[in-house]
C-alpha positions as CSV (number, residue, x, y, z in Angstrom):
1,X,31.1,18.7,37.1
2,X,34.2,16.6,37.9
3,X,32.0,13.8,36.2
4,X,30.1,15.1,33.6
5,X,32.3,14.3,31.0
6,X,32.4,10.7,31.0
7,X,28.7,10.6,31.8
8,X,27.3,12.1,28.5
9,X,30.4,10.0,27.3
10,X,28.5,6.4,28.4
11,X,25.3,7.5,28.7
12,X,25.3,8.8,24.8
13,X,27.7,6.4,23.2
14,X,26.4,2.8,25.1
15,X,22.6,3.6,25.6
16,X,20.7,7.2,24.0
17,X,22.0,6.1,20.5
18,X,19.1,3.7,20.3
19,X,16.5,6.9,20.6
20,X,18.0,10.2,19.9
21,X,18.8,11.6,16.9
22,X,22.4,11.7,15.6
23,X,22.9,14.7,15.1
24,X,21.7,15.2,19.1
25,X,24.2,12.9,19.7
26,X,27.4,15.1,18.1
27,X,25.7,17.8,19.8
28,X,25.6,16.1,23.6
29,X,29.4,15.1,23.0
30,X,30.3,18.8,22.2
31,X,29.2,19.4,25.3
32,X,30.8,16.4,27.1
33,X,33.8,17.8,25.4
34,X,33.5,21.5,26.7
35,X,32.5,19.6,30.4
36,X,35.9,17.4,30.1
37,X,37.8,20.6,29.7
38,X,36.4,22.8,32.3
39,X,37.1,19.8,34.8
40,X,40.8,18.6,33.7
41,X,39.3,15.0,32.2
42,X,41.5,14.7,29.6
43,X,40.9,11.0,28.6
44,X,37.1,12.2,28.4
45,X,37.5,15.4,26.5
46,X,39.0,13.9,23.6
47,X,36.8,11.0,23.9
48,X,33.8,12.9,23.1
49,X,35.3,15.0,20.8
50,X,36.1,11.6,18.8
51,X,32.5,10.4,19.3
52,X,31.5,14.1,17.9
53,X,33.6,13.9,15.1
54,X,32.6,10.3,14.5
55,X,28.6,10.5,14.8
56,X,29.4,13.5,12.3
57,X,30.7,11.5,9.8
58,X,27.8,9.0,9.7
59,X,25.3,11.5,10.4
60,X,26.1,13.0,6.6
61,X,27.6,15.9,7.4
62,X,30.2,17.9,5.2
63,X,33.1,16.4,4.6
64,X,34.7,20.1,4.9
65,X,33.4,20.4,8.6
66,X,34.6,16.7,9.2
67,X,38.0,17.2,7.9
68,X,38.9,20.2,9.4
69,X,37.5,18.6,12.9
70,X,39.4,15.5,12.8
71,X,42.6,17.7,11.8
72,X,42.4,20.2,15.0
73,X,41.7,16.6,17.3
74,X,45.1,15.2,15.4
75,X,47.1,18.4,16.1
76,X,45.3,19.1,20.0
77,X,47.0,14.7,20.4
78,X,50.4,16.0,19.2
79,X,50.7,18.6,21.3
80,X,49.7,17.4,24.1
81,X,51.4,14.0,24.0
82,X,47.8,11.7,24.0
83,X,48.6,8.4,21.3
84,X,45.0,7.0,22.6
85,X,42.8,8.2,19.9
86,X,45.4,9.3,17.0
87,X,44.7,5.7,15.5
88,X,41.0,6.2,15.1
89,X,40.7,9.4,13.9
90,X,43.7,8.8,11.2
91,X,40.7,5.9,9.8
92,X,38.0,8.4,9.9
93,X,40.6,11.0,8.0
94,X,41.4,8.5,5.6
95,X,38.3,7.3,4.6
96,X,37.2,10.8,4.0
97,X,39.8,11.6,1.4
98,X,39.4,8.2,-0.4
99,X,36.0,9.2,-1.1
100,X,36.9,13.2,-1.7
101,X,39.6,11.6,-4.0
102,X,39.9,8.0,-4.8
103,X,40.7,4.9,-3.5
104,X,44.2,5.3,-4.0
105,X,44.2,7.9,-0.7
106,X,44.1,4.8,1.5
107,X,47.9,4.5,1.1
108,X,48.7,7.9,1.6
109,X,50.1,9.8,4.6
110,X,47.4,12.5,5.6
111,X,49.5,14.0,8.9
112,X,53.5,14.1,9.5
113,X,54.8,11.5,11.7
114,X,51.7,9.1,12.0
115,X,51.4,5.9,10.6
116,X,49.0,5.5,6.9
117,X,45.8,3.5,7.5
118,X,47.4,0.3,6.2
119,X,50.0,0.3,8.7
120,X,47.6,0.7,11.6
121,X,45.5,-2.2,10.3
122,X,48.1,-4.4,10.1
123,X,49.2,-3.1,13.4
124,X,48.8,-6.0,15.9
125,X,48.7,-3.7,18.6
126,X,45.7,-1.9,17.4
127,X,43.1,-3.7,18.7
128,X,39.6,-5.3,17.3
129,X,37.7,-2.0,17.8
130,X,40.3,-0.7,15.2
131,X,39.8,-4.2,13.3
132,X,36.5,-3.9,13.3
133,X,36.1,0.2,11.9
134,X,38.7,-0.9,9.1
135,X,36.4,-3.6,8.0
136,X,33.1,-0.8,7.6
137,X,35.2,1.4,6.1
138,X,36.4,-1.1,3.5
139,X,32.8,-2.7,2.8
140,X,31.5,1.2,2.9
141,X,34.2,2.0,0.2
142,X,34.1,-1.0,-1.8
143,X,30.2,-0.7,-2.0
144,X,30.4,3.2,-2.9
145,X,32.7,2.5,-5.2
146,X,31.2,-0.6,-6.9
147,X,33.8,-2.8,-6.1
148,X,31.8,-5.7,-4.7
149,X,33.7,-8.4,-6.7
150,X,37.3,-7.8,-4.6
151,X,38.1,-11.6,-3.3
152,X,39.5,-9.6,0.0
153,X,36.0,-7.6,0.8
154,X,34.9,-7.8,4.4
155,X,31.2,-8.5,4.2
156,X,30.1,-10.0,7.1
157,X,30.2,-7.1,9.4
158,X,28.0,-8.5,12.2
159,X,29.8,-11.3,12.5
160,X,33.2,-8.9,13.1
161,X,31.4,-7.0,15.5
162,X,30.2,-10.5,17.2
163,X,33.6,-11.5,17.5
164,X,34.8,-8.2,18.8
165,X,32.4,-8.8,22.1
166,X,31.5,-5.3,21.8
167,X,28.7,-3.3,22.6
168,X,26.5,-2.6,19.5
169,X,26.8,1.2,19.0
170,X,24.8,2.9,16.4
171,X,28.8,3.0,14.7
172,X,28.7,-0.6,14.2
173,X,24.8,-0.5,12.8
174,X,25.5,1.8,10.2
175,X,28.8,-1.1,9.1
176,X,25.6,-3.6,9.4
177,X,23.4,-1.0,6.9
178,X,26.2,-1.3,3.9
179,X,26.3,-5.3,4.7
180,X,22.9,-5.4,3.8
181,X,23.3,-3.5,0.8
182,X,26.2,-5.0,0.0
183,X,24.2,-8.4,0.7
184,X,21.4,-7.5,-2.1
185,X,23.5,-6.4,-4.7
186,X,25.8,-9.1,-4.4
187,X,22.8,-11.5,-4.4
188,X,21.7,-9.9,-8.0
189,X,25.4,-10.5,-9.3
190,X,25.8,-13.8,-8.3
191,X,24.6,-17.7,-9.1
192,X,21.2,-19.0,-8.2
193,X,23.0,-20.8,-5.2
194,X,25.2,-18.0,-4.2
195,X,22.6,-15.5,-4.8
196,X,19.7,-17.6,-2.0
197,X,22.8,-17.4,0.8
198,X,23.3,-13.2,0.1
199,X,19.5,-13.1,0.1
200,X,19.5,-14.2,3.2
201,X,22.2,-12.5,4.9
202,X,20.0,-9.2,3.5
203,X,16.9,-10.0,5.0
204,X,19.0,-10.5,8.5
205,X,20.6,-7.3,8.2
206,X,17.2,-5.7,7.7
207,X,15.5,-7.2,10.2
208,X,18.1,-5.5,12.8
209,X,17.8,-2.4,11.5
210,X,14.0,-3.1,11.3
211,X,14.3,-3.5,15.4
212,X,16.4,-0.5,16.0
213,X,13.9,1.7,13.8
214,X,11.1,0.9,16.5
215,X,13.2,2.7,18.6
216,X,14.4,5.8,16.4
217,X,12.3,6.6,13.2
218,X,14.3,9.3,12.7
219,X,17.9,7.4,12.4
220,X,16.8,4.4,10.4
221,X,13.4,4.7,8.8
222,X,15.1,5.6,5.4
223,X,17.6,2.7,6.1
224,X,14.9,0.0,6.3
225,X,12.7,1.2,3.0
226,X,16.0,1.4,1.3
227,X,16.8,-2.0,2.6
228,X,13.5,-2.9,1.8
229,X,13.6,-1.8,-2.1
230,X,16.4,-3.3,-2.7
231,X,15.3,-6.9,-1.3
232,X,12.0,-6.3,-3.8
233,X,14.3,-5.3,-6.8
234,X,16.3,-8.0,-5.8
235,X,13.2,-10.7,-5.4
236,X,11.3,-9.3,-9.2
237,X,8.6,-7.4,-6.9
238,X,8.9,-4.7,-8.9
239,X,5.8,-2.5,-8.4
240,X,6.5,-3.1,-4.7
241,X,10.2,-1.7,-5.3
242,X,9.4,1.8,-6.9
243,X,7.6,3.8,-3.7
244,X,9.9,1.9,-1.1
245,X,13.1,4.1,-3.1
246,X,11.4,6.9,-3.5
247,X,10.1,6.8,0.4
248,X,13.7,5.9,1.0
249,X,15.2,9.0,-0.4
250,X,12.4,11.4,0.9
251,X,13.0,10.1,4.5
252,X,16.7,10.7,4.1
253,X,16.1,14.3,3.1
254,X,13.4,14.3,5.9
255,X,16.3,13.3,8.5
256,X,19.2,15.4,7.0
257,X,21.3,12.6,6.2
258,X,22.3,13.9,3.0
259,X,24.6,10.9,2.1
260,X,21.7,8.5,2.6
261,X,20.1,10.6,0.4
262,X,22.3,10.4,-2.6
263,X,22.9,6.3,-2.2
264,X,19.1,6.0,-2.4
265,X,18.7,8.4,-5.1
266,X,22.1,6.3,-6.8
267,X,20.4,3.1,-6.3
268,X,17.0,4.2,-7.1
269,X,18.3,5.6,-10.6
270,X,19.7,2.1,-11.5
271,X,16.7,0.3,-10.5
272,X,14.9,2.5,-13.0
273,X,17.5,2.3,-15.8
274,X,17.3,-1.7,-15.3
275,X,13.6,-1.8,-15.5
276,X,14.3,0.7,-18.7
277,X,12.6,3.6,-17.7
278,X,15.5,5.8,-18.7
279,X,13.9,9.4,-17.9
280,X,13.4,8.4,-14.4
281,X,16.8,7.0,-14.2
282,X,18.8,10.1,-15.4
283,X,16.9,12.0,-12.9
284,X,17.9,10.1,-9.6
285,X,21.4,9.7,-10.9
286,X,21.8,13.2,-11.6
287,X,20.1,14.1,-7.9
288,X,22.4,11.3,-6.5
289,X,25.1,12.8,-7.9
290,X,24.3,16.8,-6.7
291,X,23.6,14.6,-2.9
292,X,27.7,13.4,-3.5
293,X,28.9,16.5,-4.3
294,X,27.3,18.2,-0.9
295,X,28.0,15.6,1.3
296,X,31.8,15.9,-0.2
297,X,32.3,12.5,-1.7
298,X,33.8,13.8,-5.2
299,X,35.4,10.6,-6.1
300,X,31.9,9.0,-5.7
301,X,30.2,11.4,-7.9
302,X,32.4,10.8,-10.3
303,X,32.1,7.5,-11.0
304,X,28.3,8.2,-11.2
305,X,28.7,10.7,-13.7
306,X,30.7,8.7,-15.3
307,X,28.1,5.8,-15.7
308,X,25.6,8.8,-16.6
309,X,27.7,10.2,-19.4
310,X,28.4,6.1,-20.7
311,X,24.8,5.2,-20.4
312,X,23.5,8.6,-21.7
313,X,25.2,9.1,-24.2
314,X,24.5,12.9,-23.5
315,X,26.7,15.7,-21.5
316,X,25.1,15.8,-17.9
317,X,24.7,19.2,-18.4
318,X,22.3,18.5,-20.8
319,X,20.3,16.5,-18.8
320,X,19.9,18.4,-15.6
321,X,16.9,21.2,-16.8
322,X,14.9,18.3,-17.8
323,X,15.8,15.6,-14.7
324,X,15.1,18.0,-11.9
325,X,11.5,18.1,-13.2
326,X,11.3,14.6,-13.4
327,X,12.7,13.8,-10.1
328,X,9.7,16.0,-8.7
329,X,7.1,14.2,-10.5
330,X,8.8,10.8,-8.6
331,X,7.8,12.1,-5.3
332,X,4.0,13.1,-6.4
333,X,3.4,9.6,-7.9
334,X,4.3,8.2,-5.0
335,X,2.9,10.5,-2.8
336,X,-0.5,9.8,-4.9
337,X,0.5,5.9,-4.6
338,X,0.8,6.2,-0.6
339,X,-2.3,8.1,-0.1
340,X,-4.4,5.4,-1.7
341,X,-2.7,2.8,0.3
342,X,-3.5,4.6,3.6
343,X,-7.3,5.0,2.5
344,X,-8.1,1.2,1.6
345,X,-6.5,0.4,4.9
């Protein structure tokens, strides 16, 4: 008992990320957290409860649930005097109400008497672990939030965590996931020269997350035929394109990760409104945006509607009775499509 804590602390965190599910993970540290407790390991009880809250976050789940979570951790440091693991969890805070309200929450003070993200960042004290969750955050925003063109945007993520000399955690992987989709939609908005170099920091990025897939389908399955689409949109392989973003989305769903869900179904819709098939489009937009709205990310949703109702020219209201038809009929094309494949193999 006296060590239980930090066990399912290491052993979760540094090695069973690779196989277990996340949302087994949250569930081990909760426990790691209870085990911390009942032995008086307080440097371990909040650490899991960090890890909890944190695996949370990536796993999809409700920004509501999240919140509240990190806001108890914040008060429980307060009050008992622990400044180890306010700086963290005020990043995890903010990022969640930049993308419940808009990027301006970055420069906004969330709790009494702690510092704003910024000043953490520029914080020299705060470490390259801090450095290196600032920099996900910022690609993950910037990406949800279509702002790929910022001269300042972190994109190279692996090479952060490289530099870091830290242990790659299933954290750092998901920072990796939004570099590669960064990588491919930058490679579509850029010169022929530019565009070869993003192309192949993609195909890197998906070839990690290819590996780690071998070792849980159930993390990263819907991360690599996501990946995959987009290098096929990105590449003019079409037909190829289609199935691997409606796979994408229906292994999200499959795996609860209701956030993955919604940025396949986003990216999915503007594959299908570039190729012109506009029916098909307004469907996965409107599903992507119903994914946003669940997973809490209002601002997001937002700006999708937005390009709905500008694209459209319709109120989305309008559109919803007829799109969640023809975001059904997606998944039995595809379905059909898949079949065939597995019979001539």
């Amino acid at each position: 008992m006296r060590y239980k804590s930090s066990v399912i602390y290491f052993v979760y965190h540094n090695i069973l990320w690779a196989s277990e599910p996340m949302q087994s993970i949250v569930e081990a540290h909760l426990i790691g957290h209870k085990a911390g407790q009942q032995s008086g390991d307080i440097v371990y009880t909040f650490s899991n409860l960090l890890l909890a809250i944190t695996d949370d976050y990536f796993s999809g789940s409700s920004f509501e649930v999240v919140q509240m979570n990190i806001l108890d951790l914040l008060s429980k440091l307060q009050s008992q005097g622990v400044s180890l693991f306010y700086k963290m969890s005020i990043l995890f805070l903010s990022q969640l109400m930049v993308l419940k309200e808009g990027l301006h929450m970055s420069a906004v003070t969330h709790v009494d008497n702690l510092p704003t993200e910024g000043e953490i960042l520029y914080d020299a004290s705060s470490g390259p672990s801090i450095t290196v969750y600032g920099k996900i955050h910022h690609l993950t925003r910037a990406f949800l939030f279509r702002q790929l063109d910022d001269s300042s945007l972190h994109v190279d993520i692996s090479g952060a965590v490289a530099e870091s000399h830290h242990q790659l955690s299933s954290h750092y992987l998901m920072g990796y996931f939004f570099e590669g989709l960064a990588s491919f939609q930058l490679a579509r908005q850029t010169s022929s020269s530019e565009s070869a170099n993003w192309i192949e920091r993609g195909h890197s990025v998906l070839a990690t997350i290819r590996f780690w897939s071998e070792h849980s389908r159930w993390n990263w399955e819907n991360k690599v035929l996501l990946l995959e689409a987009e290098s096929m949109f990105t590449n003019g392989e079409f037909d190829r394109a289609g199935p691997l973003y409606v796979n994408a989305i229906r292994s999200a769903r499959e795996h609860k990760f209701i956030h993955e869900e919604a940025i396949a179904s986003e990216l999915a819709g503007m594959f299908y409104f570039e190729r012109g098939f506009h029916h098909e489009s307004s469907s996965c937009l409107l599903h992507s945006v119903d994914c946003y709205k669940k997973w809490g990310a209002h601002a997001v949703a937002r700006r999708v509607e937005s390009f709905i109702e500008c694209s459209f020219g319709r109120d989305i209201n309008q559109l919803v009775s007829s799109a969640d038809a023809s975001f059904g009929n997606l998944f039995v094309s595809s379905q059909g499509s898949r079949k065939k494949r597995q019979s001539g193999s």
